[in-house]
C-alpha positions in Angstrom: 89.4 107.0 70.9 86.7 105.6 69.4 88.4 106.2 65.5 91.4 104.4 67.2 89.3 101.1 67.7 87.9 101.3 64.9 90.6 100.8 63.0 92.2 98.2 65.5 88.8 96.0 64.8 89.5 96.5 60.9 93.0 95.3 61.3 91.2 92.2 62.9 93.9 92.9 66.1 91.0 93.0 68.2 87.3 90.6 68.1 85.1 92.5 66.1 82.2 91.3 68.8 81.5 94.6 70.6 80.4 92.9 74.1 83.6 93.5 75.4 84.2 97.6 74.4 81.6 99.0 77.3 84.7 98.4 79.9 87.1 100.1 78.0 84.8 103.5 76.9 83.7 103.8 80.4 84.0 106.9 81.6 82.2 106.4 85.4 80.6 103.9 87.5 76.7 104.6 87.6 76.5 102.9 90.7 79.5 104.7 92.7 77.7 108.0 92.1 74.9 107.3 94.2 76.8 105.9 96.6 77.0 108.3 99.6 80.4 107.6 101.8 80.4 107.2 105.7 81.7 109.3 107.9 85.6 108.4 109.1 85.3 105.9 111.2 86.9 106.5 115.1 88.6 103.4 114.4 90.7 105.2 111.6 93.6 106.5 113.7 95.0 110.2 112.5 98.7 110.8 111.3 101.3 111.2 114.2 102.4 114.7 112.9 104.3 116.1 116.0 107.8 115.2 114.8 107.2 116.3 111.3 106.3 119.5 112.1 110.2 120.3 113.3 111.8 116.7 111.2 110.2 115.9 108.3 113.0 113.7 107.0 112.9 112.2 110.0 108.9 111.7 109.9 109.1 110.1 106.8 112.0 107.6 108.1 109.9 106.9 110.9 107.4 104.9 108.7 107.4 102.1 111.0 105.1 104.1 113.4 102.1 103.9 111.3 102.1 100.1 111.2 100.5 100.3 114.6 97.8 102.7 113.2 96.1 100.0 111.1 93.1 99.8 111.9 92.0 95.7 113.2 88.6 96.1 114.3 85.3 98.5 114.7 83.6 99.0 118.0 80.4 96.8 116.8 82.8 93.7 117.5 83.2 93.6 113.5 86.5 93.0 111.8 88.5 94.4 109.3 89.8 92.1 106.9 91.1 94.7 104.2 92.6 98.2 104.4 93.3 101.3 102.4 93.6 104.4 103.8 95.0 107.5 102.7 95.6 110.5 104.9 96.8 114.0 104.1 97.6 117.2 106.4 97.1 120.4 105.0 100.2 122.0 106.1 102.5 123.3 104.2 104.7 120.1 103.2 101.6 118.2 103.1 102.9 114.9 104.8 100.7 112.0 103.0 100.5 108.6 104.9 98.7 105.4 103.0 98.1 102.4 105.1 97.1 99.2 103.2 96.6 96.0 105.0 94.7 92.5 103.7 94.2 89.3 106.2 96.2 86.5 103.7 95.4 82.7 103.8 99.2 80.7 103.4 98.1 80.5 99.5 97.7 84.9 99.4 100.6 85.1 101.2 102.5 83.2 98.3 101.0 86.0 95.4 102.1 88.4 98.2 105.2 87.1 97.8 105.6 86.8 94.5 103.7 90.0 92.9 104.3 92.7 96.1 100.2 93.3 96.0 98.1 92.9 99.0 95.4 92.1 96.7 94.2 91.2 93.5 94.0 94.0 90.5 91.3 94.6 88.4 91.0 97.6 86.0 88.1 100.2 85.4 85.2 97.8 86.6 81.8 99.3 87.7 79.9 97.6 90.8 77.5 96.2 88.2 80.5 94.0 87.2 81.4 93.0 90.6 79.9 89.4 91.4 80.8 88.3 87.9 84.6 88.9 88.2 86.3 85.7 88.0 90.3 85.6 89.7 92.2 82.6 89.4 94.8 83.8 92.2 94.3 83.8 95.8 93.7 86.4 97.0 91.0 87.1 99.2 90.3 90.8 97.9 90.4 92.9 94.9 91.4 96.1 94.4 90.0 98.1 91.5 91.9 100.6 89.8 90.8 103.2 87.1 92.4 104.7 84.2 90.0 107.9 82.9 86.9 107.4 85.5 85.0 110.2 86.7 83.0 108.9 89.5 84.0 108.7 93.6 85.1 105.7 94.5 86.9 104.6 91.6 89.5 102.7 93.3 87.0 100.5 95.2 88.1 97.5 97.1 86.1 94.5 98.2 85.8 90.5 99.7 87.1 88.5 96.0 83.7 87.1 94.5 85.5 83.9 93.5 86.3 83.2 97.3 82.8 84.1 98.2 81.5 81.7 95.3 83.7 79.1 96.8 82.6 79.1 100.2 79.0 79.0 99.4 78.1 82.8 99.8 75.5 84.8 97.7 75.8 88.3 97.1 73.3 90.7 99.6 71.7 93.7 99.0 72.0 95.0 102.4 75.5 96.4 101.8 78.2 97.5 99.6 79.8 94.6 97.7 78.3 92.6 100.5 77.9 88.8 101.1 75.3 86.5 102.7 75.7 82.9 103.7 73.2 80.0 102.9 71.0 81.5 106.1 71.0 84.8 105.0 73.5 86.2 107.8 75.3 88.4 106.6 79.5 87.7 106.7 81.4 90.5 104.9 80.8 93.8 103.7 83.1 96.9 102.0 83.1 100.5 103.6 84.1 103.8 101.9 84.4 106.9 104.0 85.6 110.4 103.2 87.0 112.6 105.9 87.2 115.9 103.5 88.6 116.6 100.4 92.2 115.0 100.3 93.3 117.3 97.4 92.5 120.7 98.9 95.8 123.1 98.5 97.4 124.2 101.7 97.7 125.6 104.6 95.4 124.5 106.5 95.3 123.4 110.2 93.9 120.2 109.4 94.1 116.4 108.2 91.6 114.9 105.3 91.2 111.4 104.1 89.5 108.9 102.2 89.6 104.9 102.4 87.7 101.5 101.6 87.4 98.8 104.9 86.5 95.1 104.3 84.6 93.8 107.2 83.5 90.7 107.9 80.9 90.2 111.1 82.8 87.7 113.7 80.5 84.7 112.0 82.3 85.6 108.9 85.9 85.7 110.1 84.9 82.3 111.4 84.0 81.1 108.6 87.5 82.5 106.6 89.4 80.7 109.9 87.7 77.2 109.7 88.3 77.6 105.8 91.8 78.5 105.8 93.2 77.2 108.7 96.6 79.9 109.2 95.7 83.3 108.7 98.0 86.4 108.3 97.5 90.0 108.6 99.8 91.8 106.1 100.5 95.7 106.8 101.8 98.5 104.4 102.5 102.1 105.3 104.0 104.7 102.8 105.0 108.6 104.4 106.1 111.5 102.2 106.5 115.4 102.1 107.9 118.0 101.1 110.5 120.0 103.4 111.2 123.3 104.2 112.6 123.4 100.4 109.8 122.5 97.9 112.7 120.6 95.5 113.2 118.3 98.9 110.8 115.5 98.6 111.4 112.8 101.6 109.5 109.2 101.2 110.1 106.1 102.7 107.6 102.8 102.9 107.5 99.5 105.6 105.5 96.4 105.8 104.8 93.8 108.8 103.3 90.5 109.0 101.5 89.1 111.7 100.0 85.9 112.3 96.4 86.2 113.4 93.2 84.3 115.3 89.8 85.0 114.1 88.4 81.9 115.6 
């Protein structure tokens, strides 16, 4: 790798100022190591696995049932703004269900449109990186995705620093790609749970999982409501497994949009 840029440098197809190589000969995120993940929220609703244990096809049609297992709010009154969660039973078949959901402003809802993301993409980015990331879309989140890291939580998600920059937030210690306000409340904040290890190899009697939450405390959300006037909540849920036959792979995918009052 390293021969390879080289050469790319002496061919003068890449700046020869080496500021910008650290991103790309990452190999993990010092930060997301010591970051110890919560414990599954209750909030985070299981997989509805009783018809897939007799129709899988069918479970994986029915994809429109896990819409209503995103998850909206937390018990302390807090709210989720942003959503990934991937679950996976450990029976033989091993359904998977993802659930991805991101609270969209009219102008989000137009990259939504356009691109098919939830959220902004960024690539291979440690949490050292984070409140300098600049994104001209908007989106209020970003979504990071890896390509070689060795570190948990590689595919972090969190509140977009260039919305938080705009309305007058500072970046707070008290959290994980958390944000303050100009009195020091805090408004928004990122979660990572793990609920076992989602690649174990079946069977097992049982249902793992992993996710990221953005939260925002209800001062926040009214913040992101007086801001942005019309608010959406977009939803996205995948299903797929395997069937009694290990060549018959069944998948299938739905989305919703709901409008949505976080005055």
């Amino acid at each position: 790798m390293i021969r390879v840029l080289q050469e790319i440098v002496e061919a003068q197809r890449l700046p020869s100022d080496t500021a910008w190589l650290g991103q790309f000969l990452r190999s993990f995120d010092p930060a997301m190591t010591l970051v110890d993940p919560e414990k599954r929220p209750v909030e985070v609703r299981p997989m509805l696995v009783e018809q897939w244990m007799s129709k899988r096809e069918e479970w994986c049609r029915d994809v429109e049932a896990a819409l209503g297992c995103v998850t909206p709010s937390l018990s302390d009154g807090r709210i989720v703004l942003a959503e990934i969660t991937a679950l996976r039973h450990l029976q033989w078949g091993t359904p998977r269900e993802v659930r991805m959901t991101a609270v969209a402003s009219p102008e989000a809802m137009e990259h939504i449109n356009d691109s098919g993301e939830l959220t902004a993409r960024t690539q291979d980015r440690c949490v050292i990186d984070y409140t300098t990331l600049e994104d001209e879309g908007q989106s209020l989140f970003i979504h990071n995705h890896y390509f070689g890291f060795d570190s948990p939580g590689e595919e972090w998600l969190a509140f977009n620093p260039t919305v938080a920059a705009q309305l007058g937030w500072a970046a707070y210690d008290k959290g994980l790609f958390a944000w303050k306000d100009a009195k020091g409340e805090p408004m928004v904040e990122s979660i990572c749970w793990v609920d076992g290890f989602i690649g174990h190899q079946p069977p097992r009697d049982c249902e793992t999982g992993e996710g990221w939450l953005v939260i925002a405390t209800p001062a926040g959300a009214r913040v992101l409501a007086a801001t942005f006037g019309s608010l959406y909540r977009v939803s996205v849920a995948e299903r797929d497994a395997y069937g009694h036959d290990s060549r018959d792979h069944y998948s299938d995918r739905a989305h919703r949009f709901d409008a949505l009052d976080l005055r």
